[in-house]
C-alpha positions as CSV (number, residue, x, y, z in Angstrom):
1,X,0.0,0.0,0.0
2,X,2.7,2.1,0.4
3,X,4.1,2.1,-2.7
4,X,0.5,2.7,-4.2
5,X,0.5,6.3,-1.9
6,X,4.0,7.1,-2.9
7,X,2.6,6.4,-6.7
8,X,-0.2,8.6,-5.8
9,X,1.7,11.7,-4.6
10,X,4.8,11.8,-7.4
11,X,1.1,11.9,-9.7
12,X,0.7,15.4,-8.9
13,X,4.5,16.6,-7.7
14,X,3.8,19.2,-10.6
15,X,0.7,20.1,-10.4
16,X,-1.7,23.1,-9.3
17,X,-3.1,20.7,-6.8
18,X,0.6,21.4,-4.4
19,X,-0.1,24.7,-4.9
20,X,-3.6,25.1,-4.1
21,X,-3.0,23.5,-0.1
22,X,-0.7,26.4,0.4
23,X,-2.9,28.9,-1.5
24,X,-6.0,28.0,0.0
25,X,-5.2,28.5,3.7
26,X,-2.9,31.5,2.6
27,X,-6.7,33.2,1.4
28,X,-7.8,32.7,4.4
29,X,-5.7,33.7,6.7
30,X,-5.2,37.2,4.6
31,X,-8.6,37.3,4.0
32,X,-9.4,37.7,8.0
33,X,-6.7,39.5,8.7
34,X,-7.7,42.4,6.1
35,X,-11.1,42.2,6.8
36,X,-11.5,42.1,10.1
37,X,-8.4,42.4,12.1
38,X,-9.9,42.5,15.5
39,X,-11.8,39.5,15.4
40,X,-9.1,37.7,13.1
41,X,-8.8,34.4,14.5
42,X,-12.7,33.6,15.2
43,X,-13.2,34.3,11.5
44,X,-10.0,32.9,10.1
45,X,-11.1,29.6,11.7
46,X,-14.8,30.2,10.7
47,X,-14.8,31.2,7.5
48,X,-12.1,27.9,6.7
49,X,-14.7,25.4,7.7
50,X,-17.6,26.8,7.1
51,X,-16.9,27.6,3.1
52,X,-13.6,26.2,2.7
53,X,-13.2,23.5,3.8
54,X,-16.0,22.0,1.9
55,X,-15.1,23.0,-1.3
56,X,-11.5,21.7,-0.3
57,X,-12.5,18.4,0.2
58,X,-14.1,18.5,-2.9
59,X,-11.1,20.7,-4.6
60,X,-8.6,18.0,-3.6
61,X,-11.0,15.2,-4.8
62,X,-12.0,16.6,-8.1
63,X,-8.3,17.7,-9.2
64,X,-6.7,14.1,-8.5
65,X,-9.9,12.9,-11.2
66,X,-9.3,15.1,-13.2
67,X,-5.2,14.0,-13.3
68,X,-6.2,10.9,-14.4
69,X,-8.6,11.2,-16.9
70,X,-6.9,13.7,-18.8
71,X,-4.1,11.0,-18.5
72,X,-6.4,8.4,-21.5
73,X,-9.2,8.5,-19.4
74,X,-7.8,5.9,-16.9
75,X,-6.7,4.2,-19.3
76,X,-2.7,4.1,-17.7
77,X,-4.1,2.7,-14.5
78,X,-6.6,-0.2,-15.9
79,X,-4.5,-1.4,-18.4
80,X,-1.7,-2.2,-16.2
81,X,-1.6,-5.2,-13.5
82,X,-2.6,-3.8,-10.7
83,X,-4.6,-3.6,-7.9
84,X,-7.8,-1.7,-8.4
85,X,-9.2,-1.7,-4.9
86,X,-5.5,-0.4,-3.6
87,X,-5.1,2.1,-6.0
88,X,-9.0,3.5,-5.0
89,X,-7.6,3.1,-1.3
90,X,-4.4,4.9,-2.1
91,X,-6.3,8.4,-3.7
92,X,-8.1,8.1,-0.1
93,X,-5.6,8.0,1.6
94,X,-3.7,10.4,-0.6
95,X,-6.4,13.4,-0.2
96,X,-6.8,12.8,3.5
97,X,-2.8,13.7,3.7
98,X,-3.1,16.7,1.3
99,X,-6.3,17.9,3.3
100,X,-4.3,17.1,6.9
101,X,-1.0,19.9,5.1
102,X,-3.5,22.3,3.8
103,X,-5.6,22.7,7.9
104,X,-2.1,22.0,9.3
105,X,-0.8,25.7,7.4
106,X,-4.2,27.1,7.8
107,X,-3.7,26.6,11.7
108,X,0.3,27.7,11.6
109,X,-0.6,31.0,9.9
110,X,-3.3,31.8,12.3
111,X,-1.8,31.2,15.2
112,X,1.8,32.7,14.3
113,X,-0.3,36.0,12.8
114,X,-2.8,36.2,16.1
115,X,0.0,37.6,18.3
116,X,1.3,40.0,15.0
117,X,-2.2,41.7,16.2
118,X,-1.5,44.3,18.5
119,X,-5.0,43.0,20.3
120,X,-8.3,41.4,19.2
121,X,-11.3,41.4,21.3
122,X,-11.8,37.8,21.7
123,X,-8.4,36.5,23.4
124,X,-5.9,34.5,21.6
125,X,-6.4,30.8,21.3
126,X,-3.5,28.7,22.3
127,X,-1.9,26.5,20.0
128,X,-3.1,22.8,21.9
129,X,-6.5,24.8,21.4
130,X,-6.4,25.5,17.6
131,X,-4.4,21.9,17.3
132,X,-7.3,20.4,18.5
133,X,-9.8,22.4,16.6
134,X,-8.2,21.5,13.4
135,X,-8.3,17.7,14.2
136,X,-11.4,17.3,14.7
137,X,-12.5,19.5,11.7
138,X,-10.5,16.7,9.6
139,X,-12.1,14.0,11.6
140,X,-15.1,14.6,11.6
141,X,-15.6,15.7,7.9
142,X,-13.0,12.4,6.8
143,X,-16.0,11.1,5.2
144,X,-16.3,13.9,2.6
145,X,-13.3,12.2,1.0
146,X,-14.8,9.2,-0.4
147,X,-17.6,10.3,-1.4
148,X,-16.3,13.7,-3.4
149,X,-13.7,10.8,-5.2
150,X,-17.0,8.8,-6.4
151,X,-19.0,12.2,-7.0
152,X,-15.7,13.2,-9.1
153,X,-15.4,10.4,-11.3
154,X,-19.7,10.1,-11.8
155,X,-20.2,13.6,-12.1
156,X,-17.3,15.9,-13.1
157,X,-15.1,18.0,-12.1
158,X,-17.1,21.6,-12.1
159,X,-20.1,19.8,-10.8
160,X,-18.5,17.6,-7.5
161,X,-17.3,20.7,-6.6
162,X,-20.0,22.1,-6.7
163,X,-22.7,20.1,-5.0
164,X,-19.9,19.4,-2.3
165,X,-19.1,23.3,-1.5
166,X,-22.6,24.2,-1.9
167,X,-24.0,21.3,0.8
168,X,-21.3,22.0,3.1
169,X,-21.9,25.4,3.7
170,X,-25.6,25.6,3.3
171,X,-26.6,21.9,5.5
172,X,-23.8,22.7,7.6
173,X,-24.9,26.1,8.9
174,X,-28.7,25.3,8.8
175,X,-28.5,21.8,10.9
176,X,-25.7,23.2,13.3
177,X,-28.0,24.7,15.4
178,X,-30.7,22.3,15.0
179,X,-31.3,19.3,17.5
180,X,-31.2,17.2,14.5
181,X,-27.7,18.5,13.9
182,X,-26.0,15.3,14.1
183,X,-28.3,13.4,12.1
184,X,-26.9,16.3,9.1
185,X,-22.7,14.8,8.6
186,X,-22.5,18.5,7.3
187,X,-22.6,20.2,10.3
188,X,-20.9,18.1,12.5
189,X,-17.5,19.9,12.2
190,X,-19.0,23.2,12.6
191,X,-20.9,21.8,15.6
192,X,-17.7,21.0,17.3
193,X,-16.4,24.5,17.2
194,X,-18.7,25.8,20.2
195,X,-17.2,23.3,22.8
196,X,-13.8,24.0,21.0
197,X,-13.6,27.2,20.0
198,X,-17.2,29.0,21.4
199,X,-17.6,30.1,17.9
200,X,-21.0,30.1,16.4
201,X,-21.8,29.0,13.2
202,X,-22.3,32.8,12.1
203,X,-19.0,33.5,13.6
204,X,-20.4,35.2,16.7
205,X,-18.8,34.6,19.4
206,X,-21.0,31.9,22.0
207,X,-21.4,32.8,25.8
208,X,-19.8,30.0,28.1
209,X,-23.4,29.7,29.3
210,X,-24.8,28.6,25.7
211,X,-26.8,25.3,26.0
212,X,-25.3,24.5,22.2
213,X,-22.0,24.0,23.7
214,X,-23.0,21.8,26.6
215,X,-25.4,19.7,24.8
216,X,-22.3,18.9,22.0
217,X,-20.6,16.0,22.1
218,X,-16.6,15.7,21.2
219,X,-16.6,11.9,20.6
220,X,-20.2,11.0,18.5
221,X,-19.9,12.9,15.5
222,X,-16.3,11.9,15.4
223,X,-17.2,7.8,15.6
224,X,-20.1,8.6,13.3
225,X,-17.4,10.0,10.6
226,X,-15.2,7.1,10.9
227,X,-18.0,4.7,10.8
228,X,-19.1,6.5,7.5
229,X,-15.7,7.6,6.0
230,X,-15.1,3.1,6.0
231,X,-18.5,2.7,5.0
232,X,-18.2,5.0,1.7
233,X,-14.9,4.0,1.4
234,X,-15.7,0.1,1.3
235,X,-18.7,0.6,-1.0
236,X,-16.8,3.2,-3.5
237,X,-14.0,0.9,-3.4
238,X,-15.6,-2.1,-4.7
239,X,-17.2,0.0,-7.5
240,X,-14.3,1.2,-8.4
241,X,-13.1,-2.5,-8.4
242,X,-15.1,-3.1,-11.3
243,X,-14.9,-0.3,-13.6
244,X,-13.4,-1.5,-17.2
245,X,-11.8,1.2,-20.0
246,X,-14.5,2.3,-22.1
């Protein structure tokens, strides 16, 4: 399997898709810090997984699709004697590393440019803080990478990234709130962020008193999104299994 992931990355060594998981968190991060300097690091955070990190997912997904059928249409992977179930497993695994560098820089330039601030009216998060926050933003939306990979190679490039961007902001931020939010996998990243973060899903800062934040809890949406990121991932992988050239 190894060897299939190393395959994967040397793929796109040269590509925009490198570029884009600096380029996307370097948006961000300027974009808040332009905007709206004094409450920089609520919507620096925010504004990433509320719009995008959705259409990251999808981004990331889309791109490494794209790679390949511009390269005969997958023709240089199904002619060849390989594995088709570890090669599906591989891109998985593949985004869900680019995904982890791109939040990884995302949370580096927020927390290094916070303290550049000479002050913000909401305190300073500390680095275990905004560690933490990022981790669970990648766990508990890990099951967006499967299912943008399928979407990508069913639907098309312009489109996966579409539907994806567009459900994750709009599903997130409406169910977020609601006491069906976990029942919504959109909203359970954004969900975490009170207990986290006590940001709301507006960006307005929650009161330690909000009942959102003690009725959240840190470990069910998180089990939910692995037990749905190996679901997808078993039943796209067997598709996949059995696609021919056409």
């Amino acid at each position: 399997m190894k060897n299939y992931i190393l395959a994967e990355c040397i793929k796109y060594k040269h590509t925009f898709l490198n570029k884009l998981l600096m380029i996307a968190p370097l948006v961000a991060v300027v974009q808040a810090l332009i905007l709206m300097p004094l409450y920089f690091t609520v919507n620096a955070y925010n504004w990433w997984y509320v719009v995008s990190l959705p259409a990251m997912f999808a981004l990331i997904s889309a791109m490494m699709h794209r790679k390949e059928e511009r390269k005969l249409n997958y023709r240089a992977i199904f002619s060849l004697d390989v594995n088709l179930k570890k090669i599906w497993i591989a891109k998985i695994l593949t985004a869900l590393v680019y995904v982890s560098i791109t939040s990884l820089l995302h949370m580096i330039g927020v927390y290094g440019i916070q303290f550049l601030i000479d002050k913000q009216l909401i305190p300073n998060y500390g680095l275990m803080t905004l560690l933490m926050a990022s981790a669970l933003l990648i766990l508990s939306n890990i099951w967006q990478i499967p299912l943008c990979l399928f979407l990508a190679k069913k639907l098309g490039f312009v489109i996966s990234v579409g539907v994806n961007a567009i459900l994750g902001t709009a599903l997130g931020i409406l169910f977020s709130t609601s006491s069906l939010w976990i029942l919504c996998p959109y909203s359970w990243g954004i969900r975490l962020m009170l207990p986290i973060m006590h940001i709301l899903p507006n960006g307005l800062p929650a009161e330690a008193s909000d009942p959102l934040i003690s009725n959240t809890s840190l470990l069910l949406p998180c089990a939910l999104s692995i037990i749905l990121f190996t679901l997808l991932t078993v039943i796209t992988t067997n598709w996949f299994s059995k696609l021919e050239v056409k």
